[in-house]
C-alpha positions as CSV (number, residue, x, y, z in Angstrom):
1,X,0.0,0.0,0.0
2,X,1.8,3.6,-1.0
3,X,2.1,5.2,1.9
4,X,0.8,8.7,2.9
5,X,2.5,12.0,3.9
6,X,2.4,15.3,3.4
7,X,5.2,16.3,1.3
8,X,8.1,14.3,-0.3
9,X,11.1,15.5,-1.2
10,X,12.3,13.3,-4.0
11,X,15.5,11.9,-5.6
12,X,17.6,13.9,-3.3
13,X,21.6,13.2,-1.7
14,X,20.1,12.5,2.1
15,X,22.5,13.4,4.8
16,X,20.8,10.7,7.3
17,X,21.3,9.8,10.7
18,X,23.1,6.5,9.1
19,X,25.3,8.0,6.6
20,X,24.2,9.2,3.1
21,X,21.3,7.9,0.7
22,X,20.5,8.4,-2.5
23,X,16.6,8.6,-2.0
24,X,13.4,10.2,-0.3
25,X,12.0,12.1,2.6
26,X,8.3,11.6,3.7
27,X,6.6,14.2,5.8
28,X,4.0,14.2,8.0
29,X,2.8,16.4,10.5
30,X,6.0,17.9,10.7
31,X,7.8,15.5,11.7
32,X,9.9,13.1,9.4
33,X,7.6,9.8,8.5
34,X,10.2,7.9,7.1
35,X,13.0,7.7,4.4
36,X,13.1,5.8,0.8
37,X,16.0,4.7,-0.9
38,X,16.4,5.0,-5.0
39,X,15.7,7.8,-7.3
40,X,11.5,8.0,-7.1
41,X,9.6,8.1,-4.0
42,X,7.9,4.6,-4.6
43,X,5.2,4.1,-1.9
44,X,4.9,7.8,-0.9
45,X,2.1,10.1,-2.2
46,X,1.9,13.3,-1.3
47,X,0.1,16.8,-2.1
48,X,3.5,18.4,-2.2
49,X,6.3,16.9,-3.8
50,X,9.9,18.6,-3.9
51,X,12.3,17.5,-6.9
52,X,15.4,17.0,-5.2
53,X,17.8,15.5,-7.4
54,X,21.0,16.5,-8.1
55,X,20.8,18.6,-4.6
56,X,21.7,17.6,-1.2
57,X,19.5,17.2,1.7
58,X,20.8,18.3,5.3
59,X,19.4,18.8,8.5
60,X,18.5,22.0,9.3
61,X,21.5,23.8,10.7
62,X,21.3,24.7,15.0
63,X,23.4,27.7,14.8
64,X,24.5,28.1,19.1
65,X,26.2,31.7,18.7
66,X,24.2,34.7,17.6
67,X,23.5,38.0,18.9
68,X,20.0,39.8,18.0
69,X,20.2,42.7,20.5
70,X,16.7,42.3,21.2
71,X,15.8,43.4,23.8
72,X,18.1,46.4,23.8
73,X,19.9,48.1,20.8
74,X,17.3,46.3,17.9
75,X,18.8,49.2,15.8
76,X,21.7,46.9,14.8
77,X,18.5,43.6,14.7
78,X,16.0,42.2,15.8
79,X,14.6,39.0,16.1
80,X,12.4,39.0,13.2
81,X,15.4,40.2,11.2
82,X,18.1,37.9,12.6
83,X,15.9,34.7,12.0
84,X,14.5,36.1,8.6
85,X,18.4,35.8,7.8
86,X,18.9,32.4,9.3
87,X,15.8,30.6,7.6
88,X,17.4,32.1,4.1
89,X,21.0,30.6,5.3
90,X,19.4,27.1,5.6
91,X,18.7,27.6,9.7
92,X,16.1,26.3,11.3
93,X,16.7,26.6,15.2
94,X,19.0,29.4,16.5
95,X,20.4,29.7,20.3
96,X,20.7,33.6,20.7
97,X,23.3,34.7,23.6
98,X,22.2,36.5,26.7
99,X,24.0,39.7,25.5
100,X,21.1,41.8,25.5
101,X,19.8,44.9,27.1
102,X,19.3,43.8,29.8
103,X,21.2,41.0,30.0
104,X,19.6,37.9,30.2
105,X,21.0,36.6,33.6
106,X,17.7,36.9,35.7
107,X,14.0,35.2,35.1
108,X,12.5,38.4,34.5
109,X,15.0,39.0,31.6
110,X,14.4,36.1,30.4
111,X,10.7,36.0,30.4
112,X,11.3,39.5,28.6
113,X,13.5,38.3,25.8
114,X,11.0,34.9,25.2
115,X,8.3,37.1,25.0
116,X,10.4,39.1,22.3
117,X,11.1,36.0,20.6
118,X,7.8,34.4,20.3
119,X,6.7,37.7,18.9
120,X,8.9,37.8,16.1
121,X,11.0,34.4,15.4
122,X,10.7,32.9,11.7
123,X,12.8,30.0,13.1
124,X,12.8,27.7,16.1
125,X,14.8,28.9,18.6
126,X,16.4,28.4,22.4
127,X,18.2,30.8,24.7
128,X,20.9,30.8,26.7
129,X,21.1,32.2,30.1
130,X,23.9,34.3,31.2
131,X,26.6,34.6,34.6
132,X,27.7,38.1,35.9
133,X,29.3,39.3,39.0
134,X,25.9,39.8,40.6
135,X,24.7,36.6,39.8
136,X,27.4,35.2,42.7
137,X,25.0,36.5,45.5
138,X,22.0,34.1,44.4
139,X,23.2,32.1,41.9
140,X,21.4,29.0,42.7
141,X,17.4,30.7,42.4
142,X,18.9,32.1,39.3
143,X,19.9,28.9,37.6
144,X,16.6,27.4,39.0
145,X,14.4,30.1,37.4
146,X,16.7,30.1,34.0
147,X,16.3,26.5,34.1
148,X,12.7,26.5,34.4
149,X,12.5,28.5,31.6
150,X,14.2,26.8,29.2
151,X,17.7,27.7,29.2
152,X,19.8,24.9,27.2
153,X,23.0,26.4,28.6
154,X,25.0,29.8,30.7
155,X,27.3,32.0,29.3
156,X,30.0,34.0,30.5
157,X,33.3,36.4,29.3
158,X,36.4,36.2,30.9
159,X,37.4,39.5,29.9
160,X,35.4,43.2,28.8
161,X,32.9,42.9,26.3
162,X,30.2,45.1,26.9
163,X,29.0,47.6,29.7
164,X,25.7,45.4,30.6
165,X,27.6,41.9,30.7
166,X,30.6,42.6,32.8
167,X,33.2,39.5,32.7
168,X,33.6,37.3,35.8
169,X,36.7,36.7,37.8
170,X,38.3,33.2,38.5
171,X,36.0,32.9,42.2
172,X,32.7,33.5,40.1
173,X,33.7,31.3,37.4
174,X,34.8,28.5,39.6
175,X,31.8,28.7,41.8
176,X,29.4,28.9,38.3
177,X,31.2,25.5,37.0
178,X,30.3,24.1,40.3
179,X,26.5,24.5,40.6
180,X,26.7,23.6,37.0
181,X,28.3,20.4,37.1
182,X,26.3,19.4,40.0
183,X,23.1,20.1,38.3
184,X,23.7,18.3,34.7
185,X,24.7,22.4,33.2
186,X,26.5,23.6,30.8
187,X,28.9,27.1,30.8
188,X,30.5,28.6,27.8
189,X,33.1,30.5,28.2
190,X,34.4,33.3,26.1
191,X,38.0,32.8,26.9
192,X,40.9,35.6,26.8
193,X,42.5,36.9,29.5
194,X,40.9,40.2,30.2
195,X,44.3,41.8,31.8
196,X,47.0,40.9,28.7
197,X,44.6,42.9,26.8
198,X,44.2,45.7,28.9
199,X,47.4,45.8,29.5
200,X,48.5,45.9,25.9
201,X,45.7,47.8,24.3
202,X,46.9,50.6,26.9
203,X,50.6,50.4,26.1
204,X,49.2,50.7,22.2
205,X,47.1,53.5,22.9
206,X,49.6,55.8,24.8
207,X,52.5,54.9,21.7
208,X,49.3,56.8,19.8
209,X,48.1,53.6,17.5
210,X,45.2,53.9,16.3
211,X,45.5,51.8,13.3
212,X,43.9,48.2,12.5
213,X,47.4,46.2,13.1
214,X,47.1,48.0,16.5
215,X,44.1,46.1,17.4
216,X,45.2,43.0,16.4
217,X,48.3,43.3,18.5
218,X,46.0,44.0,21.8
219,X,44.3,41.1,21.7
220,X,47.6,38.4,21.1
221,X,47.2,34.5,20.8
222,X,48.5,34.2,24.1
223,X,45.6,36.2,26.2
224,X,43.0,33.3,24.3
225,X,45.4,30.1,25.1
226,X,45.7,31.4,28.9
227,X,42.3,31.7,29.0
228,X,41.5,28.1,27.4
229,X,43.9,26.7,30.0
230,X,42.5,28.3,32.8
231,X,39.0,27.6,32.1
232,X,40.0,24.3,31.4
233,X,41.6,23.7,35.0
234,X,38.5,25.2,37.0
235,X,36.1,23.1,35.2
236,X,38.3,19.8,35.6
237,X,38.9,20.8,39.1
238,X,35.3,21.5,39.4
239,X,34.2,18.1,37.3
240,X,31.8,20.0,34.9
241,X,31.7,20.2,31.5
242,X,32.5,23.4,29.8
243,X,32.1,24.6,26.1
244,X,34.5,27.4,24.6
245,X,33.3,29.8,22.5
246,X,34.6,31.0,19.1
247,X,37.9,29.6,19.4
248,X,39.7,31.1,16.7
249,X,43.8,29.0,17.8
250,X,45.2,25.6,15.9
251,X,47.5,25.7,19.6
252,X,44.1,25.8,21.5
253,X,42.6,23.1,19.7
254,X,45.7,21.1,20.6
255,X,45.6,21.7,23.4
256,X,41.9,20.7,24.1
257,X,42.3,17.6,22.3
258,X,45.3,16.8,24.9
259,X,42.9,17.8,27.8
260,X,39.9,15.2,25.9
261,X,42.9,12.4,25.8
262,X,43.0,13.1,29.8
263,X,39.5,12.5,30.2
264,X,38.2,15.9,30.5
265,X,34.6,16.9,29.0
266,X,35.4,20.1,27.2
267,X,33.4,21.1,24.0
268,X,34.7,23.8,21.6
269,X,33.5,26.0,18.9
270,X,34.6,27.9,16.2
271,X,33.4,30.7,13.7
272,X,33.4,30.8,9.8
273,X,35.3,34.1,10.1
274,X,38.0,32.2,11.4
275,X,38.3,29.7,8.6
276,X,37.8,32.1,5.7
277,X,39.6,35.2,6.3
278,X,42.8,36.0,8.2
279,X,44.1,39.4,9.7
280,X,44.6,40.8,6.6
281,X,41.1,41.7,6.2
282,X,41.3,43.8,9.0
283,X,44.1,45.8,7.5
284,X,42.1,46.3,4.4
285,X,38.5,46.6,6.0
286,X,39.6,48.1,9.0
287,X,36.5,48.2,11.7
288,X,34.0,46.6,9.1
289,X,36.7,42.9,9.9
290,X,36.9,44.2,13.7
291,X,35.7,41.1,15.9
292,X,36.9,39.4,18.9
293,X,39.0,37.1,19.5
294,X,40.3,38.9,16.3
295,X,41.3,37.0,13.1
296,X,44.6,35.3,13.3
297,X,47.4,34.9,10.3
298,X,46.7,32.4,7.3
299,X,48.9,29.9,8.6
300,X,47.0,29.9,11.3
301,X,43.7,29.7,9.5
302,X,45.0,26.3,7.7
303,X,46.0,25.0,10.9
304,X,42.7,25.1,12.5
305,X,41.1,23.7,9.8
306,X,43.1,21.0,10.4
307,X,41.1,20.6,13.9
308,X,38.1,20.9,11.8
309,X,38.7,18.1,9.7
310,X,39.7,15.8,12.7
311,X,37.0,15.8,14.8
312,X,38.4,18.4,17.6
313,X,36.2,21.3,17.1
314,X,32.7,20.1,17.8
315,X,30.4,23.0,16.8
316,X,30.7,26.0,14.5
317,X,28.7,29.5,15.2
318,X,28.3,32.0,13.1
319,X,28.7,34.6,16.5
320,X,26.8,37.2,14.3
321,X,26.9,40.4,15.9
322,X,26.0,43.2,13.5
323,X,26.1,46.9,13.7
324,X,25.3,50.1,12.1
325,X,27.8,51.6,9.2
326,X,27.8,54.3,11.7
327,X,29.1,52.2,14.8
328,X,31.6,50.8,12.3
329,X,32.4,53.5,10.9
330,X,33.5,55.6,14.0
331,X,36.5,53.5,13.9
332,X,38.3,54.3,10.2
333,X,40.2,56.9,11.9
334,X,40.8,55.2,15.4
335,X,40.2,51.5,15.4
336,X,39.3,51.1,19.3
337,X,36.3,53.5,18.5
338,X,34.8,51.1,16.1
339,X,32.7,47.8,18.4
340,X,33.9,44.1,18.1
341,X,31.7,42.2,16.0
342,X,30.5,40.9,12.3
343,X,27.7,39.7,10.8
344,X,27.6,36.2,9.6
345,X,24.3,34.0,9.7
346,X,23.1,33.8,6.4
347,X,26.5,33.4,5.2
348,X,27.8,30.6,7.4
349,X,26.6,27.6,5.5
350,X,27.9,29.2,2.3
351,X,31.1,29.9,3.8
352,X,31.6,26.1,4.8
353,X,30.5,24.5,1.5
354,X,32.9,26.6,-0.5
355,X,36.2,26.9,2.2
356,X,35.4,23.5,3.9
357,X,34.0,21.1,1.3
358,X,35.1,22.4,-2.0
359,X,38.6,23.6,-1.5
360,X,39.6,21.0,1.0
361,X,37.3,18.0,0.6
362,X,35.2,17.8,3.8
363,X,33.0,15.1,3.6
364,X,29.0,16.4,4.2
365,X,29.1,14.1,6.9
366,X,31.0,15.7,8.2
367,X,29.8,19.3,7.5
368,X,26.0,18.3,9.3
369,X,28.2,17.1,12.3
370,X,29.2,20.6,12.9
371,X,26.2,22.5,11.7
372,X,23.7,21.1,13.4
373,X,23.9,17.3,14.8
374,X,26.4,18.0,17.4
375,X,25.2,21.1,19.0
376,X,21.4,18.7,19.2
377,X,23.2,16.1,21.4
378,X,25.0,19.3,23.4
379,X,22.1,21.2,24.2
380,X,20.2,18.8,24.8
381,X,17.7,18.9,22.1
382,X,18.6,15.7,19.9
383,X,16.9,13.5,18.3
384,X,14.3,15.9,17.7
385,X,16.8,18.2,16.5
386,X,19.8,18.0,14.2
387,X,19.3,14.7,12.6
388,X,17.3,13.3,9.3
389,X,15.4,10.2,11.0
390,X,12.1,9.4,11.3
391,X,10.1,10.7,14.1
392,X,12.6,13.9,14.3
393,X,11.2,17.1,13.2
394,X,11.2,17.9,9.6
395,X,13.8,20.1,9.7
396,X,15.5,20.3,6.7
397,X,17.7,22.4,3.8
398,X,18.3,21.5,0.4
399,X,21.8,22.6,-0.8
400,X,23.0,23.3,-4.7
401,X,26.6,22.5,-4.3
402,X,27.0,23.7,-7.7
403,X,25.8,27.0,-7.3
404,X,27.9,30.3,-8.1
405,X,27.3,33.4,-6.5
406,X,28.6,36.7,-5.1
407,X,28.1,38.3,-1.5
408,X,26.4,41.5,-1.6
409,X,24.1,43.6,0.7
410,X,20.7,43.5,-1.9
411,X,20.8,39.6,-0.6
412,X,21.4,39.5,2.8
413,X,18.1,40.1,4.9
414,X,20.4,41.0,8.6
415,X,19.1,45.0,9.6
416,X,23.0,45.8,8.3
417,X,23.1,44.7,4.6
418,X,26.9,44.5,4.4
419,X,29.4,41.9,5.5
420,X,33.1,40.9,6.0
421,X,32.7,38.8,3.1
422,X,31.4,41.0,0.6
423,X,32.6,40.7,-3.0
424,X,33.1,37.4,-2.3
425,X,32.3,34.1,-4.7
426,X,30.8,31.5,-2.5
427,X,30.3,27.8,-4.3
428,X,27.2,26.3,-3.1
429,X,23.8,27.6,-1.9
430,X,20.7,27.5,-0.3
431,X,17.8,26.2,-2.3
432,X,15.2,26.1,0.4
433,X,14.9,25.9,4.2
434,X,12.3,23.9,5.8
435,X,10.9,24.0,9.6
436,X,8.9,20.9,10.7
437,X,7.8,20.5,7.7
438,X,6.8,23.9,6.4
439,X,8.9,25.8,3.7
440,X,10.5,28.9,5.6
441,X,13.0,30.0,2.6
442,X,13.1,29.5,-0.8
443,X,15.2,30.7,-4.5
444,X,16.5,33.5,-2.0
445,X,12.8,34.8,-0.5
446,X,11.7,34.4,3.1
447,X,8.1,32.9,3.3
448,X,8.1,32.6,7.0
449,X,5.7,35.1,8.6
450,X,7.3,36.6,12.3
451,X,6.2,34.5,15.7
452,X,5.9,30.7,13.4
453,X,9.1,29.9,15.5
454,X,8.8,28.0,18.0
455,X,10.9,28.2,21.5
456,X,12.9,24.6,21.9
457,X,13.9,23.6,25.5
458,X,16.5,20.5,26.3
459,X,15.0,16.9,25.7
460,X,17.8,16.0,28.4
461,X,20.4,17.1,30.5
462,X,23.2,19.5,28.5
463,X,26.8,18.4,27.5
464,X,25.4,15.0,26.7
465,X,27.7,12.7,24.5
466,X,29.1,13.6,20.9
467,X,30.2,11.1,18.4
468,X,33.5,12.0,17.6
469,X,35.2,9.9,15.0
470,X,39.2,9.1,16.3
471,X,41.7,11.5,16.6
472,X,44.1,11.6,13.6
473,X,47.3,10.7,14.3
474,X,49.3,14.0,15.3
């Protein structure tokens, strides 16, 4: 008997739970209803059927590292920008950072910025909850009320970053690891040491530099492997898991992978940014490639994707961060006027198909592994999230891997239409994203109205296991 669904998509390259088939994906209700192998859809009939051959078919990519300044400076975005931008970048569930205004390190911020959300979210979505100095006094009813609400995982900076989320010292972080790790938590850390670079960006600034390479020299390799380490060493004295943020070193990959070998539970992430360009992009775009940690020299750049390739870095994250032409530009003339951060969440998946598996071969396996199936089994939302296997929501986007195009502003729907990587030739695009079912994105047009997101909350406890295929040999 052919088999009902909804919608097929048919003929497709399906990136599965269980490697790769050449085959079908039957829909129903949202959720996937089961998967064909061969060319046809055979038994499936369906109102809607999508042609799918000679395109790939991923899961929907979890991006865990994006900033929509909502509530607080929606100037720069918003939510119903941000996720307009992830749904046409082949996202489907985002995890937006507690670096709001205010902060989202309390219940009632929290409450505030999910109300914000389910207002105006194209895309599912999860928050993170956030650790400040003041969060030491009652840290425990704050984890309890974050908890309660949803938060798949805490965040906290070990140096400056902005005036409403103040970085923590060592006592705050060790006691934060703690609670976490008793309680089956999660902390991310953003990991430089917040003295080297005050240090040096004051030496800089009294010498009178105010030019890009000035910047660059502030914030040096060593202030982010210190930091790695001593995160590292809390959290193993503290036995809790821990996640870094936007590592951007090939020495701190190493180095985590040495701590892994140990037996320590330490997840790390890195950023497109810090696979495509290198620090000469912020000598030629000056502010508008101003991020931090900044980027690093091309050798470096080939030497963490090396960690890429091998299974060491677990996640990637787009950390987009966007801000005006104005903000930006207050910094052509004096860098440290212009604010750290880029925009990047449409352009992530492009990024990775044309540095990661055109130029140096990275299997698609391999790519849905750190788009979208390892942060699921992190923050605790997998199976339902970041997998194609029946029962798991129909989460999808199909990929031309043959597609040619160039980055400009008139494509991008961010608030800011520019990016680091415009003028750019990207190899491979986004043919359409689909949420649970429902086409979100298509041919470069966002069909999802604001508030269809959905809020996603962890399916178990966070910093579960990730299958990570053997260490190559060093």
């Amino acid at each position: 008997m052919a088999m009902k669904v909804d919608t097929v998509i048919a003929g497709g390259r399906v990136v599965t739970g269980n490697g790769v088939i050449e085959g079908s994906v039957g829909i129903r209700d949202g959720r996937i209803a089961c998967l064909a192998e061969g060319a046809h859809p055979g038994d499936l009939t369906a109102p809607e059927v999508i042609d799918a051959r000679g395109r790939w078919v991923l899961p929907g990519l979890i991006e865990p590292h994006c900033h929509f300044w909502d509530p607080g400076p929606t100037h720069r975005e918003d939510w119903s920008t941000g996720t307009a931008a992830a749904a046409a970048g082949g996202i489907t569930t985002v995890i937006e950072m507690p670096l709001s205004d205010p902060p989202t390190v309390d219940a009632a911020a929290f409450t505030l910025k999910l109300n914000r959300a389910a207002a105006q979210a194209r895309v599912d979505w999860a928050l993170w909850g956030g650790i400040v100095p003041e969060s030491a006094g009652d840290l425990e009813r704050r984890l309890d009320d974050m908890d309660a609400l949803g938060a798949v995982a805490y965040k906290a900076f070990m140096c400056w970053s902005a005036r409403e989320f103040p970085p923590v010292d060592d006592g705050v972080l060790a006691t934060a690891l703690s609670k976490l790790g008793q309680r089956q938590g999660l902390l991310a850390v953003h990991a430089e040491n917040d003295a080297i670079i005050r240090f040096a960006e004051a030496r800089l600034r009294e010498s009178g530099r105010r030019d890009p390479a000035a910047y660059l020299a502030s914030r040096p390799p060593q202030a982010e492997l210190e930091a790695i380490e001593r995160a590292m060493m809390l959290a193993r004295v503290a036995g809790a898991p821990l996640y870094i943020v936007h590592m951007t070193l090939a020495e701190g990959a190493r180095r985590i992978r040495a701590a892994r070998e140990g037996g320590q539970v330490v997840f790390v992430e890195t950023a497109p940014q810090y696979l495509a360009l290198d620090e000469e992009a912020v000598l030629r775009q000056g502010p508008y490639a101003k991020c931090a940690p900044p980027l690093r020299s091309r050798a470096n750049v080939e030497a963490l994707w090396t960690a890429v390739l091998d299974g060491t870095v677990d996640t990637i994250g787009s950390d987009h961060a966007p801000f005006t032409r104005e903000e930006k530009d207050a910094g052509a003339a004096d860098i440290w006027e212009a604010p750290n951060g880029l925009s990047g969440i449409q352009t992530m998946l492009p990024v990775l198909l044309t540095e990661g598996v055109h130029r140096r071969a990275m299997s698609m396996e391999r790519l849905c592994e750190l788009t979208s199936t390892h942060a699921a089994r992190i923050f605790g939302l997998y199976p339902r999230k970041g997998v194609i296997w029946p029962g798991s929501d129909a989460d999808l986007v199909i990929v031309d891997l043959d597609r040619t195009w160039q980055v400009s502003g008139d494509l991008l729907f961010t608030k800011q239409a520019f990016s680091p990587y415009d003028g750019m030739v990207m190899h491979g695009g986004v043919e359409r994203t689909i949420l649970r079912g429902r086409t979100v994105a298509r041919g470069g047009t966002v069909l999802a109205e604001p508030g269809s997101g959905r809020q996603v909350r962890p399916l178990r406890p966070r910093g579960g296991p990730v299958r990570r295929p053997a260490f190559a040999p060093s």
